[in-house]
C-alpha positions, -999 to +999 in steps of 0.1 A: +012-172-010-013-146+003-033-120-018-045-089+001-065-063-015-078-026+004-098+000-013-108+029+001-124+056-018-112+096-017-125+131-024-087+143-027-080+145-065-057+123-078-029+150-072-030+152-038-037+112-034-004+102-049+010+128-021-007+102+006+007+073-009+042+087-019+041+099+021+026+062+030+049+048+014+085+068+031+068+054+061+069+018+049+100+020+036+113+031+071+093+005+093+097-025+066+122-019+043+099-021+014+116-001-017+090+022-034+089+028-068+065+047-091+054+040-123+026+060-137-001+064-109+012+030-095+038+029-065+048-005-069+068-021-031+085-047-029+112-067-004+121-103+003+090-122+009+064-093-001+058-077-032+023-049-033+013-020-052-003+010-050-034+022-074-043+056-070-071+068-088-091+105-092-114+088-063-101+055-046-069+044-037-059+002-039-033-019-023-028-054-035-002-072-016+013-108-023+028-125+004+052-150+003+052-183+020+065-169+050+047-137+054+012-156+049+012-169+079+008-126+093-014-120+063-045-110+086-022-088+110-009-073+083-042-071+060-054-045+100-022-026+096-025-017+059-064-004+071-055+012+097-020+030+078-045+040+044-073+049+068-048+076+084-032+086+056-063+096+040-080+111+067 
């Protein structure tokens, strides 16, 4: 299995973070197929082979993602696409 953890900090508010990640995450949902699901100021994700969760703070968001045996082999791929998506999204 493969850990991956991104934090990125945020001037936002923690309102209009969770607004990002809820929007973040009806992206991944679409592209992946991961099922979103919040509980408290954590949207926790999770599909065959991957299971991740959003943190989101008054100032930084976090997304730890646990791969399964499979998926590890794309953990660096797909460590660049959660950047790049969180890097977006909170732009």
């Amino acid at each position: 299995m493969a850990h991956i953890s991104v934090e990125r900090a945020h001037g936002l508010g923690k309102e209009a973070a969770r607004e990002k990640a809820d929007k973040l995450a009806q992206k991944l949902s679409d592209q992946y197929g991961l099922e979103p699901q919040w509980s408290g100021d954590t949207l926790n994700l999770k599909r065959s082979g991957v299971k991740g969760a959003v943190h989101v703070g008054e100032d930084s968001i976090r997304v730890d993602v646990e791969l399964g045996l499979l998926m590890s082999a794309m953990s660096s791929t797909i460590k660049s696409e959660i950047e790049r998506a969180l890097d977006k999204a909170l732009a």
